[in-house]
RODO-2510 file (C-alpha; in nm, 4 decimals, decimal comma):
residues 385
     n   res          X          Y          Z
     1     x     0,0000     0,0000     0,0000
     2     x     0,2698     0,2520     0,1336
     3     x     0,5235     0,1464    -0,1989
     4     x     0,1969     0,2301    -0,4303
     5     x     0,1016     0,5261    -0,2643
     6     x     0,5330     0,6215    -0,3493
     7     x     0,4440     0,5764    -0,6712
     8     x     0,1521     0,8068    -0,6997
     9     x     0,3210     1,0855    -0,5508
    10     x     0,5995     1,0910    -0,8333
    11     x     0,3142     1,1892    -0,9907
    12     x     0,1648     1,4548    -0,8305
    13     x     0,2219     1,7927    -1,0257
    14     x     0,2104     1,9126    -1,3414
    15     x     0,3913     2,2244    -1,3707
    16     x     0,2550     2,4876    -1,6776
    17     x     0,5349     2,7967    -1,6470
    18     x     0,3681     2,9614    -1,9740
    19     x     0,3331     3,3748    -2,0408
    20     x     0,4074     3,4159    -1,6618
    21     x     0,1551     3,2203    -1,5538
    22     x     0,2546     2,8797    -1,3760
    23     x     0,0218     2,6008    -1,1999
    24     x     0,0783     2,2799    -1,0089
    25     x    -0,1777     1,9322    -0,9941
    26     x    -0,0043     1,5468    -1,1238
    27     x     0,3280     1,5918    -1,1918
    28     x     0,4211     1,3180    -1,5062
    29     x     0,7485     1,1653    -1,4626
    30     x     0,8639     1,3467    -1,8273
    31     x     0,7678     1,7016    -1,7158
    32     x     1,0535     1,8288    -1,5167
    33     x     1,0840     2,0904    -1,2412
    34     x     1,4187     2,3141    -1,2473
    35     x     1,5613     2,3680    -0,9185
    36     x     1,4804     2,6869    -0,7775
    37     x     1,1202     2,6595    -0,8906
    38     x     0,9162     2,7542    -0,5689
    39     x     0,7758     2,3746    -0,5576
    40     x     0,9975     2,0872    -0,3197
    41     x     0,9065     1,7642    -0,5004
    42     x     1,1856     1,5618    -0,3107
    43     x     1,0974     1,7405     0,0091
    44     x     0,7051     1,6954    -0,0319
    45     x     0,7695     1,2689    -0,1649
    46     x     1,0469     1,2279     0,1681
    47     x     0,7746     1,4038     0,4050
    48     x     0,5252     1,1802     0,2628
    49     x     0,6581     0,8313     0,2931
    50     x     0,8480     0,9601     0,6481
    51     x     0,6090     1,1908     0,8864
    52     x     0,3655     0,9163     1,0394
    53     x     0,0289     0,9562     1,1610
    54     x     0,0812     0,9850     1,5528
    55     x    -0,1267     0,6889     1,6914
    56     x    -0,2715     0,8466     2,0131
    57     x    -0,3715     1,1303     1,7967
    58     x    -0,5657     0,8893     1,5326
    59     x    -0,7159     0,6859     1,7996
    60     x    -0,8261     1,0050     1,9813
    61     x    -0,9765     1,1330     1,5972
    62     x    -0,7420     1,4378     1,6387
    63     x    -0,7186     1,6326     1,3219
    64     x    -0,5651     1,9619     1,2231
    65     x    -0,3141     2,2076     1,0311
    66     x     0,0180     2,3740     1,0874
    67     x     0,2690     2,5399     0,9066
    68     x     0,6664     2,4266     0,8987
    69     x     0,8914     2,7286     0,8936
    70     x     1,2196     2,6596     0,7224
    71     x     1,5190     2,7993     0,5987
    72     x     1,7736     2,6575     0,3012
    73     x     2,1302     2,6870     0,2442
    74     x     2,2689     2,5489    -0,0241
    75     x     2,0426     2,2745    -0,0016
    76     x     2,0586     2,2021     0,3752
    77     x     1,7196     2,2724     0,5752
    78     x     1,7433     2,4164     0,8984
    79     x     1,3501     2,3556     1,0642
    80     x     1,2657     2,7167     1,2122
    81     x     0,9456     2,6879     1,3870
    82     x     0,5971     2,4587     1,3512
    83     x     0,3303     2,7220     1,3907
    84     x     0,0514     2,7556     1,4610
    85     x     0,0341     2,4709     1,7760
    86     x    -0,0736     2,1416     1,7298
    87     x    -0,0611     1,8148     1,8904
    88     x     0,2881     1,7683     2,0456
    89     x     0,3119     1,4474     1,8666
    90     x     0,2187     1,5895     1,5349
    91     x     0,5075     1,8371     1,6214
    92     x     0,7711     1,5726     1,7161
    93     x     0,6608     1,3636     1,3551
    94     x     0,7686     1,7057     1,1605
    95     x     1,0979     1,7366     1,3711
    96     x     1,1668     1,3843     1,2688
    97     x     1,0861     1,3774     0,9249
    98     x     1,2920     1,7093     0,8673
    99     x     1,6062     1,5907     1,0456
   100     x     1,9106     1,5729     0,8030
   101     x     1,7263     1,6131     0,5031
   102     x     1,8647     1,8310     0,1704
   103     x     1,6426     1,9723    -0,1083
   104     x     1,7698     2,0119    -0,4872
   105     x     1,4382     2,1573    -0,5787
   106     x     1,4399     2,4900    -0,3227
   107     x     1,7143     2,7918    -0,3636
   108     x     1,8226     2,9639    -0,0809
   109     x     1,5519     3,1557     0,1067
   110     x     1,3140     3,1020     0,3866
   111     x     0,9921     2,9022     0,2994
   112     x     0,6919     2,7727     0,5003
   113     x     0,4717     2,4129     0,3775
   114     x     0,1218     2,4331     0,5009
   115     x     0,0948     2,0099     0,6280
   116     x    -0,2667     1,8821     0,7238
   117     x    -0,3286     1,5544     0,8976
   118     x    -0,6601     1,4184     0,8597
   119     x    -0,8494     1,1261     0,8735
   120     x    -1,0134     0,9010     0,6108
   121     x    -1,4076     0,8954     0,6784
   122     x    -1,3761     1,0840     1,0242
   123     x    -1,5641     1,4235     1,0818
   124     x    -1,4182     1,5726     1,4242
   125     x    -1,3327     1,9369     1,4510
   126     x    -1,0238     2,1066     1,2498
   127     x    -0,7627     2,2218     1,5024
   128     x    -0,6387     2,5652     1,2846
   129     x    -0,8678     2,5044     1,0757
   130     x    -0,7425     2,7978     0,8615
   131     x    -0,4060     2,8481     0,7914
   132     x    -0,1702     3,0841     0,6183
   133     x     0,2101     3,1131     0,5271
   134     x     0,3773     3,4554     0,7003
   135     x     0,4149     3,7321     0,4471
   136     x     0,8138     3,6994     0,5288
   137     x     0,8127     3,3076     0,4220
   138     x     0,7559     3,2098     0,0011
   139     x     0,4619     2,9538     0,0195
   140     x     0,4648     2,6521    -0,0895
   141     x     0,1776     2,3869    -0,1689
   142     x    -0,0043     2,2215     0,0983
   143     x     0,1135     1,8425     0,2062
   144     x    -0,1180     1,6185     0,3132
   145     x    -0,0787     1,3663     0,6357
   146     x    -0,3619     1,0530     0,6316
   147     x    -0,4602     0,7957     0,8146
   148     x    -0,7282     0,5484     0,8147
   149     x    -0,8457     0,3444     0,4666
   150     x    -1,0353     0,5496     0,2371
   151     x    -1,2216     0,2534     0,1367
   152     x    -1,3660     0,2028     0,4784
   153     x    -1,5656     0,3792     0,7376
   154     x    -1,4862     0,3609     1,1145
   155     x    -1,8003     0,2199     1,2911
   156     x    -1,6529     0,3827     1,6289
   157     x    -1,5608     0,6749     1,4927
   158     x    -1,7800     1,0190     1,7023
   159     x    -1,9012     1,1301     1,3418
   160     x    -1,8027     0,9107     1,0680
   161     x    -1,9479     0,9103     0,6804
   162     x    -2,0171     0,6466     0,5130
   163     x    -2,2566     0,7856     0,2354
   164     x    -2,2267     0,7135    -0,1644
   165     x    -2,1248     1,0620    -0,2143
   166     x    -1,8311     1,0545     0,0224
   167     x    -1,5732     1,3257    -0,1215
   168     x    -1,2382     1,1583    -0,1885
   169     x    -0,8693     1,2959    -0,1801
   170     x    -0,7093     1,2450    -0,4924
   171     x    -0,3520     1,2139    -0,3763
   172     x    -0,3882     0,8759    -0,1946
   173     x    -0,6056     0,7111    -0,4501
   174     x    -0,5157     0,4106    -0,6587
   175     x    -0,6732     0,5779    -1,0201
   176     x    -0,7325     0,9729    -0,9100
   177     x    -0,9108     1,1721    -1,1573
   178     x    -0,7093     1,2754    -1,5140
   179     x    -0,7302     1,5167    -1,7377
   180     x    -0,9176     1,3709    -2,1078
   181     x    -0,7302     1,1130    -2,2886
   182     x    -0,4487     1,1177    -1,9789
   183     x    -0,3147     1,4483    -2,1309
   184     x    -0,1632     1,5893    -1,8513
   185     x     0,0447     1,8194    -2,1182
   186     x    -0,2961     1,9293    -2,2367
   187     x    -0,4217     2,0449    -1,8711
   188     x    -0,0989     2,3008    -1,9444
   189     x    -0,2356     2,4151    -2,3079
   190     x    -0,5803     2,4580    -2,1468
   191     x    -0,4052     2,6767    -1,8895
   192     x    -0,1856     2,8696    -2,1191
   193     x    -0,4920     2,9421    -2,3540
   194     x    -0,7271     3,0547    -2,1205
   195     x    -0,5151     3,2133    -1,7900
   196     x    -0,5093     3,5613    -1,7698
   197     x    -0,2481     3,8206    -1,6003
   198     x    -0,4911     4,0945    -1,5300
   199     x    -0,3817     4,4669    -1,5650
   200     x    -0,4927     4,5436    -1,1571
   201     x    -0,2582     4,2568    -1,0518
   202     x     0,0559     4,3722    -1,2751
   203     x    -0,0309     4,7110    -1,1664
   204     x    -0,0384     4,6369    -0,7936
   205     x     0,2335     4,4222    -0,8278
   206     x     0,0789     4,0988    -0,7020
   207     x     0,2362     3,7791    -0,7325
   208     x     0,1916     3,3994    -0,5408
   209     x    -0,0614     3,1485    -0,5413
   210     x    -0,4047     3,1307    -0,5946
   211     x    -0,4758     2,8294    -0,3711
   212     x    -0,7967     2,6422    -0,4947
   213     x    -1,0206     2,3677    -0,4510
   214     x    -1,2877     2,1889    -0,6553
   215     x    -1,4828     1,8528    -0,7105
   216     x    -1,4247     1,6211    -0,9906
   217     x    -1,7731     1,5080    -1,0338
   218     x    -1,8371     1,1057    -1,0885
   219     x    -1,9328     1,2078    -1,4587
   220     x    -1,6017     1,3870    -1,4857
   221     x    -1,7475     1,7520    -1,3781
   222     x    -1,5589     2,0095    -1,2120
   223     x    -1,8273     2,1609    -0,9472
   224     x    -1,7394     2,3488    -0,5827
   225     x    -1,5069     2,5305    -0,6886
   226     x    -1,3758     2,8070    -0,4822
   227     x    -1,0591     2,9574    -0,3504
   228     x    -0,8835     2,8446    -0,0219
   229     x    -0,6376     3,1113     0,0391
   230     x    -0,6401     3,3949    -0,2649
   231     x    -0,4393     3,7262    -0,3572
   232     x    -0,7163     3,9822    -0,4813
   233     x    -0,6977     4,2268    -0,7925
   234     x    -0,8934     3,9707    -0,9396
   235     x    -0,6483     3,7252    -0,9341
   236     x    -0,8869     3,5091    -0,7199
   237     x    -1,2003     3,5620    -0,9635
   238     x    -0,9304     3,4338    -1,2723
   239     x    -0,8639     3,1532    -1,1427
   240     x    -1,2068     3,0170    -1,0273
   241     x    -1,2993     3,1525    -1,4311
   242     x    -1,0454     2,9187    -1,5621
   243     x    -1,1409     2,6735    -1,3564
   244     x    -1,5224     2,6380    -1,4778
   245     x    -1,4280     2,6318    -1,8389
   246     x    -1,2496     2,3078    -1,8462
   247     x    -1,3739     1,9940    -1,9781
   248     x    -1,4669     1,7185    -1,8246
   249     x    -1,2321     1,4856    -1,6622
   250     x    -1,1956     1,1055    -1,6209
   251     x    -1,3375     1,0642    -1,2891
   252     x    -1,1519     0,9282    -1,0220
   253     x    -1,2112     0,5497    -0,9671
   254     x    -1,2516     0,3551    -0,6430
   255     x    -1,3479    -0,0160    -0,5992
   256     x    -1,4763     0,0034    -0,9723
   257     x    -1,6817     0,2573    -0,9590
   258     x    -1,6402     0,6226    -1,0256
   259     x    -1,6472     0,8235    -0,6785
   260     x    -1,6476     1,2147    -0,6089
   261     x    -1,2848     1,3481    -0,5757
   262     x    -1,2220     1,6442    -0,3821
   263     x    -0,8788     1,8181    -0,6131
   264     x    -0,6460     2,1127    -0,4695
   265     x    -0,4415     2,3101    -0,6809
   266     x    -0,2346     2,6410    -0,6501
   267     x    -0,2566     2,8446    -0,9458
   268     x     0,0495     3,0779    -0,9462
   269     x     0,0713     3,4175    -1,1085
   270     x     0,3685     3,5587    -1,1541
   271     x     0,4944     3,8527    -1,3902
   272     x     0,6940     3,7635    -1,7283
   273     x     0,9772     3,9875    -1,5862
   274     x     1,0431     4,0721    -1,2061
   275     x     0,8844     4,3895    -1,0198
   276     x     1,0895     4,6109    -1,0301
   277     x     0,9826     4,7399    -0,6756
   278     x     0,9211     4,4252    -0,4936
   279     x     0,7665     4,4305    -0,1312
   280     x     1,0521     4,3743     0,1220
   281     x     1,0050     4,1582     0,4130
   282     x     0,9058     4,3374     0,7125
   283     x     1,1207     4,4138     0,9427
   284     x     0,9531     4,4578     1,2957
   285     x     1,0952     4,6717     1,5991
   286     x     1,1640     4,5174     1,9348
   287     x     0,8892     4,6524     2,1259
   288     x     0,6653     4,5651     1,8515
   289     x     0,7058     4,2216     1,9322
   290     x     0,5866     4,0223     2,2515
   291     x     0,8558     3,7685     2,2115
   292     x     1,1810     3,9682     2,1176
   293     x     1,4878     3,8480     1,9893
   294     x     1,7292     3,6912     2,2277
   295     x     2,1089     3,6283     2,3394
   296     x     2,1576     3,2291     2,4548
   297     x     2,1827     3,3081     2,7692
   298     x     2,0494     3,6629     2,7919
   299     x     2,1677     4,0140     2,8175
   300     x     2,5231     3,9236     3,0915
   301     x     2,6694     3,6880     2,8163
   302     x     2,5954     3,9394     2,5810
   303     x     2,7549     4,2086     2,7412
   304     x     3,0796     3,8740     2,8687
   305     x     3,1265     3,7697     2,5167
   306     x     3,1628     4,1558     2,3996
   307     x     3,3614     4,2467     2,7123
   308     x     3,5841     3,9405     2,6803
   309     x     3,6398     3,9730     2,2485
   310     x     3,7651     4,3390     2,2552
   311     x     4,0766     4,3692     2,1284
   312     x     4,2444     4,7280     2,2467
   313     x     4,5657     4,6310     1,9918
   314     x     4,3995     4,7135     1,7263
   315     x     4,2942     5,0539     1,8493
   316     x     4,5345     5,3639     1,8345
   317     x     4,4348     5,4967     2,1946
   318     x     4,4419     5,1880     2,4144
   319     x     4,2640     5,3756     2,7128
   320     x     4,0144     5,5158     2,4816
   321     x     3,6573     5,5279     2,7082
   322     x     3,2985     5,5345     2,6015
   323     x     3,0096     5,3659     2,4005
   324     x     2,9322     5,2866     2,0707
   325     x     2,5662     5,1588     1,9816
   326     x     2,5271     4,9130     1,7078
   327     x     2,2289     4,9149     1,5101
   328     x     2,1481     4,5789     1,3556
   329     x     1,9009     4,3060     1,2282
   330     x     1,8438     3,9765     1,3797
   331     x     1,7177     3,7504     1,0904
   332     x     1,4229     3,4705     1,0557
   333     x     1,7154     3,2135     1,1439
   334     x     1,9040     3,4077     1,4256
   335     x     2,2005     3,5906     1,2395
   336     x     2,2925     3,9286     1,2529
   337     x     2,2755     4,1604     0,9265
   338     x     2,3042     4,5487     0,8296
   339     x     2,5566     4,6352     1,1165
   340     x     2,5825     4,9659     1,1277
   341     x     2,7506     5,1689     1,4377
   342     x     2,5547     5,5054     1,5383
   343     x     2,8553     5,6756     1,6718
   344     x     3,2117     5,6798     1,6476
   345     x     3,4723     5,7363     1,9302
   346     x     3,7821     5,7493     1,6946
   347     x     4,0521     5,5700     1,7036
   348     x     3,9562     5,3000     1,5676
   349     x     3,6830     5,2336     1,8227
   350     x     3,3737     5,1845     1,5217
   351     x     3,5429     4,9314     1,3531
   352     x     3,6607     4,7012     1,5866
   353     x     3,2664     4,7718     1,7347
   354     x     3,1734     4,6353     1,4346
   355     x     3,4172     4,2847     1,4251
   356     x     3,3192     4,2396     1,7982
   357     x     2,9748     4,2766     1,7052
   358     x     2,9861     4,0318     1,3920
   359     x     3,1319     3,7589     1,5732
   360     x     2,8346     3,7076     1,8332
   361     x     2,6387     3,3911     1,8209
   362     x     2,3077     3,3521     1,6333
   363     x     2,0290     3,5075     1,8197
   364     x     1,6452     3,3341     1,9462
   365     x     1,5089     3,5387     1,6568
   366     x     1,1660     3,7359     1,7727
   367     x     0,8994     3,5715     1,7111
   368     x     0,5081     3,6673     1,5885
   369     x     0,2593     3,4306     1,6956
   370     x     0,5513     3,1239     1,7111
   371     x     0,6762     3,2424     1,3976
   372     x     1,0463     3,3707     1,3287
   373     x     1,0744     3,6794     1,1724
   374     x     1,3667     3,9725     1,1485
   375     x     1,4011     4,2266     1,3996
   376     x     1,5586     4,5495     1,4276
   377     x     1,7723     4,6035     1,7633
   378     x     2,0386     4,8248     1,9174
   379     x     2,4057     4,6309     2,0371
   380     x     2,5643     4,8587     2,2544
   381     x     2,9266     4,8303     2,2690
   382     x     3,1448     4,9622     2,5636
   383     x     3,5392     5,0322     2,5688
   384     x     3,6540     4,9978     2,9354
   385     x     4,0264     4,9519     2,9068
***
């Protein structure tokens, strides 16, 4: 079961990068996606076949969503922050499953994957039931974490459905839905023909995902559908439009018989050419945040490690006395950036302010609602020969 549910996730997207306008569903082994496309096929298949659903949590019907924060370098993923809360052992599966791995499909930057665990044929209520990726953090498609046999119903489940019309997810099924004739190349004509980059959104620069959902009828209809997390300027209304004009599919098949199939896809707009003006990430001030950024071990190591690293050789006046205040950033993954000392007390005070400064360790970054993000702080440096 686990080997042939492998399988269908090598087939997950298909990947239309046409006119500036790109979308992901079944990916066909001959349809290739660069690296540094915003779209982790190896890190979405290892999740997959690694993150487990937590048994306590399945026998308890515990569903939900979260978000995993994470940063890459040169293909190595450093795991920032799972946010918002859920289950601790939905939290420890993540941890797990991200432990050691590398990406060739992700360039360097800071990302968050939306992952939702459910359960087949179990109704309970949706801890987060709405989620959404920081502004700071490039998006990436939704993973999905199941348990349970979509085949069967759960006679002790506290609200289970078992009816003929029971909605189906089309990753984990044996024959999902297709486009006609098993065209997957012609799902990306049908988008290049009919997607279009409307003048509001170029104007506004707006770029991402259009996150939608829809039903693959069992006569091959799309019906239901509607957007799950959108980007306005009419982006949104595009994509349902484009949506609603495609032809019928070949409905997904269960046990024989054609079955309902609930399908999520992110449409992503994106200009032909770069903004030239894009929105920078937000950098928040220390009292703005609640949870501030933070020195391992707090403000008296801080002030140690600087005491014990100055180095009154390389100044000109060794008995030189006073302060210098370092502005500076703490980033999403704890580093410092855009040093930059307010004052100068000569002598070569500023810059060895500065070397002092950029040899500290990396910071707790602050945090916004158990997310990283990049804060702007003062250092203050004192000479005391």
């Amino acid at each position: 079961m686990i080997n042939s549910l492998c399988h269908k996730l090598l087939l997950l997207t298909i990947v239309a990068l046409v006119l500036g306008v790109d979308t992901f569903a079944q990916r066909p082994r001959n349809i290739r996606i660069k690296p540094g496309d915003p779209y982790a096929i190896d890190l979405q298949r290892h999740l997959f076949t690694t993150i487990k659903y937590p048994d306590k949590a399945e026998r308890s019907y515990i569903q939900g969503n979260t978000i995993a924060y994470f940063k890459v370098n040169n293909s190595k993923i450093t795991l920032l922050s799972i946010a918002p809360k859920l289950n601790i052992d939905f939290k420890s599966e993540i941890i797990r499953a991200f432990k050691g791995f590398e990406t060739k499909d992700l360039k360097n930057g800071f990302y968050g994957l939306p992952i939702h665990f459910r359960i087949h044929n179990v109704v309970t209520t949706i801890i987060n039931p709405e989620v959404t990726v920081h502004s700071s953090y490039i998006d990436l498609p939704e993973l999905g974490i199941y348990a349970g046999d979509p085949a069967l119903c759960d006679p002790s489940a506290p609200h289970k459905y078992c009816e003929e019309n029971t909605l189906h997810h089309w990753i984990y099924m044996r024959n999902p839905p297709v486009y006609p004739n098993d065209d997957y190349r012609g799902f990306i004509k049908f988008i290049k023909a009919n997607v279009t980059y409307l003048k509001a959104a170029i104007k506004n620069q707006v770029q991402g995902e259009v996150y939608v959902s829809f039903v693959i009828e069992k006569d091959g209809r799309l019906s239901s559908a509607k957007v799950e997390r959108g980007l306005g300027y009419g982006t949104d209304e595009e994509a349902i439009r484009v949506l609603n004009l495609s032809p019928k599919w070949k409905p997904g098949i269960e046990n024989g018989k054609p079955v309902r199939t609930d399908y999520r896809i992110p449409i992503s707009f994106r200009p032909e050419h770069p903004f030239k003006n894009p929105e920078p990430i937000k950098i928040y001030q220390k009292k703005e945040l609640k949870y501030p950024p933070v020195y391992p071990g707090g403000e008296e190591k801080l002030n140690q490690f600087i005491t014990d690293n100055i180095n009154y050789a390389n100044l000109t006046n060794k008995h030189i006395k006073g302060t210098i205040v370092i502005n500076a950033v703490v980033e999403m993954d704890g580093s410092l950036s855009q040093l930059k000392a307010v004052d100068d007390l000569g002598y070569g005070t500023k810059k060895e302010a500065l070397r002092v400064v950029s040899k500290l360790k990396r910071w707790n970054p602050g945090m916004e609602n158990g997310i990283p993000t990049r804060t702007q702080l003062t250092i203050t440096v004192k000479f005391n020969p």
